[in-house]
BADORO-337063 format. One record per residue (C-alpha): x, y, z; residue number from 1. Coordinates in nm, 4 decimals, always signed. Example, Ala and Ser with C-alpha at 12.3 -4.5 7.8 and 13.67 -1.06 7.14 Angstrom:
REM residues 2
+----------+----------+----------+-----+
|       px |       py |       pz | num |
+----------+----------+----------+-----+
|  +1.2300 |  -0.4500 |  +0.7800 |   1 |
|  +1.3670 |  -0.1060 |  +0.7140 |   2 |
+----------+----------+----------+-----+
REM end
This chain:
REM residues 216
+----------+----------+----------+-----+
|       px |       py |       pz | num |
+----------+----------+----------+-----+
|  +0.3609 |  -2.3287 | -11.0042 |   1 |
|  +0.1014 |  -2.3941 | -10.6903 |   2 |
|  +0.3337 |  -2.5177 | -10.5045 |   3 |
|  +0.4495 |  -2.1765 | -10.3291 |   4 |
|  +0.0829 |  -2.0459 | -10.2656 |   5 |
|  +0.0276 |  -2.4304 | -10.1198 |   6 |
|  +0.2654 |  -2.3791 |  -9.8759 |   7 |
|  +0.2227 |  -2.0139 |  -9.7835 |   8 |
|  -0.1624 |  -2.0715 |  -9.6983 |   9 |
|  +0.0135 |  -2.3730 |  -9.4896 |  10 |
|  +0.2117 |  -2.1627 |  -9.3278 |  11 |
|  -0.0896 |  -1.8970 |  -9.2523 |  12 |
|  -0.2923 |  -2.2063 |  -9.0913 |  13 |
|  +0.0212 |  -2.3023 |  -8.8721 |  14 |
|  +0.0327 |  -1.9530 |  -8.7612 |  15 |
|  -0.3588 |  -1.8915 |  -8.7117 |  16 |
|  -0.3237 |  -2.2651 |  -8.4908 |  17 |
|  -0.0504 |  -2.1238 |  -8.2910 |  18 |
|  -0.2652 |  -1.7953 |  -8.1932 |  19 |
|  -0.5885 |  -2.0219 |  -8.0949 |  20 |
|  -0.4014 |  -2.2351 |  -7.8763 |  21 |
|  -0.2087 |  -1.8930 |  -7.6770 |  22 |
|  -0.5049 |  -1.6764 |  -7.7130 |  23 |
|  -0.6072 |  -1.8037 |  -7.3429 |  24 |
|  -0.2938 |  -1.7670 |  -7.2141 |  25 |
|  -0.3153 |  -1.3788 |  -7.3874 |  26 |
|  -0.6167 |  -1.2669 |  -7.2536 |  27 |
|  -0.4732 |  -1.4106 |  -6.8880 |  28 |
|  -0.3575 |  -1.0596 |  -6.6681 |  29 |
|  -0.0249 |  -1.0810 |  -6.5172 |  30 |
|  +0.0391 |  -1.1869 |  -6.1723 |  31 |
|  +0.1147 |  -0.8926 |  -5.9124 |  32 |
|  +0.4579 |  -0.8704 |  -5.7893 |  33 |
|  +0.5241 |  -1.0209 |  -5.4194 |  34 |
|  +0.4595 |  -0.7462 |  -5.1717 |  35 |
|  +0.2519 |  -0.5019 |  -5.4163 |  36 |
|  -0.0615 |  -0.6534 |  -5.2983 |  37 |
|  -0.3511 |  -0.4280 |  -5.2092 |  38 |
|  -0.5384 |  -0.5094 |  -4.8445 |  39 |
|  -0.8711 |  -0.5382 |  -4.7827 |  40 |
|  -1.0883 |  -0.2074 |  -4.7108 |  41 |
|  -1.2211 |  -0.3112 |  -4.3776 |  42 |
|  -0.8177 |  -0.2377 |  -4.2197 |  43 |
|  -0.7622 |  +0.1160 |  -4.3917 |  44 |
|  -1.0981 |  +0.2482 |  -4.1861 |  45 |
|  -0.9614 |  +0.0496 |  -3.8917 |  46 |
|  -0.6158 |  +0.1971 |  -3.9188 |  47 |
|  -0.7573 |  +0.5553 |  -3.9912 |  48 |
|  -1.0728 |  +0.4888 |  -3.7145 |  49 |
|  -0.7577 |  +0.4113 |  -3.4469 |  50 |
|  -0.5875 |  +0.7172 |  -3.5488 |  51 |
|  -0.8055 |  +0.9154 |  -3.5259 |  52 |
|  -0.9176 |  +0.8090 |  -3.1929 |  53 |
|  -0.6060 |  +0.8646 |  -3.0449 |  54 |
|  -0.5514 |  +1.2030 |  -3.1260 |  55 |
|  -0.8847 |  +1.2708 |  -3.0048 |  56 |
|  -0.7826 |  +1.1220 |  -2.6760 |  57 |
|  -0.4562 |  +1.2509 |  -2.6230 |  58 |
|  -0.6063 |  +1.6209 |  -2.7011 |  59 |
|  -0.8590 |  +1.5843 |  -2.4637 |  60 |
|  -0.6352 |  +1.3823 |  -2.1674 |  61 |
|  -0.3369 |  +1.5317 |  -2.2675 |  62 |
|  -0.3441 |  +1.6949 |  -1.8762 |  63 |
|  -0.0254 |  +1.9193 |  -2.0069 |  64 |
|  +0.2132 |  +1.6409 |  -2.0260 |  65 |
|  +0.2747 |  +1.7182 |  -1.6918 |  66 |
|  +0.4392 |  +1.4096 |  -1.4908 |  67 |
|  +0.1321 |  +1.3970 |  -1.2329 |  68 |
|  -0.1735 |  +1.4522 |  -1.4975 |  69 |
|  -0.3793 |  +1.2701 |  -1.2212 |  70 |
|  -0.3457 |  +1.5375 |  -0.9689 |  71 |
|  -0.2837 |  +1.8204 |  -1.2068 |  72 |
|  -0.5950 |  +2.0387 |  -1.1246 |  73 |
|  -0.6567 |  +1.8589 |  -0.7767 |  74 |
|  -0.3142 |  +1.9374 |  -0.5750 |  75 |
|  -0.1034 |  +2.2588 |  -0.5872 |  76 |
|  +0.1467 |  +2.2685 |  -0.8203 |  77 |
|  +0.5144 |  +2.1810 |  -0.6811 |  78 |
|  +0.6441 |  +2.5505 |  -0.6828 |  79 |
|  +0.3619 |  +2.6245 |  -0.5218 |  80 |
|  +0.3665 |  +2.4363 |  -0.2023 |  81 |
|  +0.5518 |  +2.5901 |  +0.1025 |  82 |
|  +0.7712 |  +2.4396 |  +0.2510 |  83 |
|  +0.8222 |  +2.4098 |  +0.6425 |  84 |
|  +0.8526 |  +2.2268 |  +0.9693 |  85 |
|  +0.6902 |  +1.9034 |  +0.9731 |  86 |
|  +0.4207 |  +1.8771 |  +1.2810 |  87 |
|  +0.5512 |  +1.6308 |  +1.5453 |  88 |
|  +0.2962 |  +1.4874 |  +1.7444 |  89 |
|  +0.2745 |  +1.5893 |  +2.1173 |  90 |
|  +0.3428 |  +1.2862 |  +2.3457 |  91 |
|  -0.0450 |  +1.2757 |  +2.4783 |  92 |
|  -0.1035 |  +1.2921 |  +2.0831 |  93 |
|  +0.1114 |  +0.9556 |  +2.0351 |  94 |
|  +0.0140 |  +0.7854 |  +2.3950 |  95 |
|  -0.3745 |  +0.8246 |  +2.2678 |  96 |
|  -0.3599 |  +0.6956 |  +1.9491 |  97 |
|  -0.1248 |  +0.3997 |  +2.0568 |  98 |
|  -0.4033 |  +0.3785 |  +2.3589 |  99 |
|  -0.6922 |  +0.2993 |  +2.0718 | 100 |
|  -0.4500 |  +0.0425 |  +1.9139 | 101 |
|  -0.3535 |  -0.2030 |  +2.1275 | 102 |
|  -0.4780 |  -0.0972 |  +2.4862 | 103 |
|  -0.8949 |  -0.0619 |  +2.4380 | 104 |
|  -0.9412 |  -0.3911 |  +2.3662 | 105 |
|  -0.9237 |  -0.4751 |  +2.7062 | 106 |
|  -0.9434 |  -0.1818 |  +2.9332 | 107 |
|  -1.2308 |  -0.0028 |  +2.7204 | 108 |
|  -1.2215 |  +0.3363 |  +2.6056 | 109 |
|  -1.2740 |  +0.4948 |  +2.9303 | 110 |
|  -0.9694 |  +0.2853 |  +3.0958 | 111 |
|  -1.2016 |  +0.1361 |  +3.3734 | 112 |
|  -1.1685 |  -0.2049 |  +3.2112 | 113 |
|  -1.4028 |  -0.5560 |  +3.2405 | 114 |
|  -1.4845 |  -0.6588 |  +3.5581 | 115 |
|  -1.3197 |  -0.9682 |  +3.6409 | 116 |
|  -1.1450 |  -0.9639 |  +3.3561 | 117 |
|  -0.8977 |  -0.6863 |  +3.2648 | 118 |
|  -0.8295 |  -0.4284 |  +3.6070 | 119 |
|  -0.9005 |  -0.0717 |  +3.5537 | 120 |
|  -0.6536 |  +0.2153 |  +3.4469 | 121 |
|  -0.8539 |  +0.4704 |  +3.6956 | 122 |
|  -0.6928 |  +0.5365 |  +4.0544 | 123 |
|  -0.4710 |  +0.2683 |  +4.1079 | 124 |
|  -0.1016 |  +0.3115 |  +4.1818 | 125 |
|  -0.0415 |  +0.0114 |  +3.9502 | 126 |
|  -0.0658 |  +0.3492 |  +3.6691 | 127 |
|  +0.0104 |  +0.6361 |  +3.8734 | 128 |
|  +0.2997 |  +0.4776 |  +4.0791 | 129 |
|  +0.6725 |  +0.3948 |  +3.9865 | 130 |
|  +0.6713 |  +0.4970 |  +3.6214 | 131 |
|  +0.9526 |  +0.2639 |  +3.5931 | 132 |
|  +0.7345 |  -0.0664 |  +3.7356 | 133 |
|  +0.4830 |  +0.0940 |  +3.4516 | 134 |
|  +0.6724 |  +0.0516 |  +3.1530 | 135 |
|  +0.8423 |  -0.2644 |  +3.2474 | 136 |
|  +0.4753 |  -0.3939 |  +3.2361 | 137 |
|  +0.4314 |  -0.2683 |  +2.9015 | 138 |
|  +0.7996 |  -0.4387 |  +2.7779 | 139 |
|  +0.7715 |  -0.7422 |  +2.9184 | 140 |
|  +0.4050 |  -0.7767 |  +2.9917 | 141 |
|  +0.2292 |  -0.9119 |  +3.3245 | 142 |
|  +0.0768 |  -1.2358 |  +3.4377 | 143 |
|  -0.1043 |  -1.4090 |  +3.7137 | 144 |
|  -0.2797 |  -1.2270 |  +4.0252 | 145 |
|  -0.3098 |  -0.8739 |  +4.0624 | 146 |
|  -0.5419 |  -0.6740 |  +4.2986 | 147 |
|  -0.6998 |  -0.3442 |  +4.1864 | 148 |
|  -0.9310 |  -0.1472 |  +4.3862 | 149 |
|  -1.0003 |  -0.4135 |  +4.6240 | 150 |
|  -1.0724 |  -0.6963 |  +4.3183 | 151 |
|  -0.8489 |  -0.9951 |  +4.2459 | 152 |
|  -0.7474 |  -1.0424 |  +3.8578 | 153 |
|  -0.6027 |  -1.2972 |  +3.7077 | 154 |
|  -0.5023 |  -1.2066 |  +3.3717 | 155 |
|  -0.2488 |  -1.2535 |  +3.1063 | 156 |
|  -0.1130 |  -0.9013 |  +2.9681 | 157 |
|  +0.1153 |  -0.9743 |  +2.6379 | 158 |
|  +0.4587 |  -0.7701 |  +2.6520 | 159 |
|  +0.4406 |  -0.4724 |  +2.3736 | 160 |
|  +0.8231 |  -0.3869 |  +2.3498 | 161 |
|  +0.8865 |  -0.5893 |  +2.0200 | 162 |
|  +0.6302 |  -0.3908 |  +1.8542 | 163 |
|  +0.6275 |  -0.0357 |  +2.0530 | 164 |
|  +0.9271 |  +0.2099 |  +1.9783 | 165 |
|  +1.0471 |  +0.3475 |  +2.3103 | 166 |
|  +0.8808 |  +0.6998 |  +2.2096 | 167 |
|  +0.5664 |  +0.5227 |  +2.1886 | 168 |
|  +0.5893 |  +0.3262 |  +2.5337 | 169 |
|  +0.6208 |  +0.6589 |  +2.6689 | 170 |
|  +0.3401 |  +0.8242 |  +2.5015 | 171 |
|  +0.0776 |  +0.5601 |  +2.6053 | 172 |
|  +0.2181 |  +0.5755 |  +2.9811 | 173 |
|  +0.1795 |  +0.9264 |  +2.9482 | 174 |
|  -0.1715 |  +0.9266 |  +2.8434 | 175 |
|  -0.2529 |  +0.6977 |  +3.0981 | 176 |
|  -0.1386 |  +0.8510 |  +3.3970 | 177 |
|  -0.2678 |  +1.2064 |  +3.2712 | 178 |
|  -0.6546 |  +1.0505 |  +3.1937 | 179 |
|  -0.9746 |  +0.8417 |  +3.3029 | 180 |
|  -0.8921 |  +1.0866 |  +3.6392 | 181 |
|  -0.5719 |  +1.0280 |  +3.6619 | 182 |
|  -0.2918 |  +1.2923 |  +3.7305 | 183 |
|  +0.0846 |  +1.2294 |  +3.7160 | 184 |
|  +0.3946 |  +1.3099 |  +3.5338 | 185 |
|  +0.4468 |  +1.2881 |  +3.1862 | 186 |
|  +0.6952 |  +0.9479 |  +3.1240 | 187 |
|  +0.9807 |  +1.0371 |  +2.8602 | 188 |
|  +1.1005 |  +0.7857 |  +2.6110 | 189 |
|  +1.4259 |  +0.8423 |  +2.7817 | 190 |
|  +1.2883 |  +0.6417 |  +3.0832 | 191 |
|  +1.1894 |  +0.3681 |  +2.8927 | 192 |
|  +1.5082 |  +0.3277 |  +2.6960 | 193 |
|  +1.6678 |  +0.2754 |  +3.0710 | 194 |
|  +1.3868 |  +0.0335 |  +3.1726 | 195 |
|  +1.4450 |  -0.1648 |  +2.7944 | 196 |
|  +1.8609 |  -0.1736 |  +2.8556 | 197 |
|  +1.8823 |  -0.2976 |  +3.2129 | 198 |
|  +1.6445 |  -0.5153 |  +3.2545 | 199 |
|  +1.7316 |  -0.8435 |  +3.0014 | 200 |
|  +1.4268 |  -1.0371 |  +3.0245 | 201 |
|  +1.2305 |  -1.2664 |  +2.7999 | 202 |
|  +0.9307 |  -1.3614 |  +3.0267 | 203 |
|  +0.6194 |  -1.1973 |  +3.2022 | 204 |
|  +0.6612 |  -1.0181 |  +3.5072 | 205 |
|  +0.4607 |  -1.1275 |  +3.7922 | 206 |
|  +0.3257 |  -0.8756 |  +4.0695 | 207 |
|  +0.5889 |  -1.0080 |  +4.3035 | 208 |
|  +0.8505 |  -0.9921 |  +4.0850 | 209 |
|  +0.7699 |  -0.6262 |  +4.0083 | 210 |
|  +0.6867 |  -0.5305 |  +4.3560 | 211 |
|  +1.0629 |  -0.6521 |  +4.4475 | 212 |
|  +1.2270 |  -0.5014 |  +4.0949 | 213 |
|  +1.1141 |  -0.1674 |  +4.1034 | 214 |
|  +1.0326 |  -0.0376 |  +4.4721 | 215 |
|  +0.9514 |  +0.2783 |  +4.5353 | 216 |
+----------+----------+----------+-----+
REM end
């Protein structure tokens, strides 16, 4: 008659074993789902820090979304700028500022030059002469003797008529003639443009050569 309590207190131990053994595994929380993870605090105030920074910023540099914020409040405003003729420089304008470029180097800013070195600009017909015989040493350039105002040079101009637009040749040979005491008619670019097409030439002129090119 024991034998059914017997084996129902077995089965209670069975049971009770069966709970000891899992009761780790119980207590044990379950593992969060892939992608459900929650990140560290440190990169929310980042995140939120950067935010807010950058709505700061663009409220304070936001210059009206206008496409030149740089020179918003420096510069009129497109439809407020006039338009009109643009300023062209008179040919004494263009002849001096060509002069400073490539011309004072040489024969100073008073055109009277280095003695022994580079002739003067002042009172010689070398500058006041054939205007033709002038630009054709400005083309092509000039080498060997020359005498100015009594004084033998022997220099080596270079030719300027790769680099020089005709309107610029002009300009500078106008400026000469009409400074450093000087006074004789303006050169046009037109002249020069003559001077450039017939004469084909790819070396210095010498004085002789000029002399029998371009008499008077």
């Amino acid at each position: 008659m024991n034998t059914n309590n017997d084996k129902s207190f077995e089965d209670q131990d069975q049971q009770k074993d069966i709970i000891d053994i899992h009761d780790a595994s119980f207590r044990e929380k379950p593992l969060p789902e892939e992608g459900m993870e929650q990140g560290p605090w440190w990169l929310y105030a980042v995140i939120i820090i950067t935010f807010a920074f950058g709505f700061f910023y663009i409220g304070f540099y936001w210059g009206e979304f206008s496409y030149q914020p740089h020179v918003l409040y420096q510069t009129p405003k497109p439809e407020q700028i006039e338009e009109g003729p643009v300023e062209e420089l008179s040919a004494m304008a263009l002849g001096e500022q060509v002069y400073g470029r490539v011309c004072t180097a040489c024969h100073q800013n008073n055109g009277m030059g280095a003695p022994g070195a580079f002739p003067p600009l002042a009172n010689t017909d070398y500058v006041t002469g054939n205007e033709k015989r002038l630009a054709a040493i400005i083309l092509h350039g000039l080498v060997g003797e020359i005498e100015v105002g009594g004084e033998i040079y022997n220099g080596n101009m270079p030719a300027w008529g790769e680099q020089l637009s005709d309107e610029e040749v002009a300009g500078v040979l106008t400026y000469i003639r009409s400074s450093f005491g000087n006074e004789a008619p303006e050169v046009t670019p037109e002249t020069v443009t003559a001077v450039r097409d017939s004469v084909n030439r790819t070396t210095q002129w010498t004085v002789e050569e000029l002399n029998k090119t371009f008499r008077e």
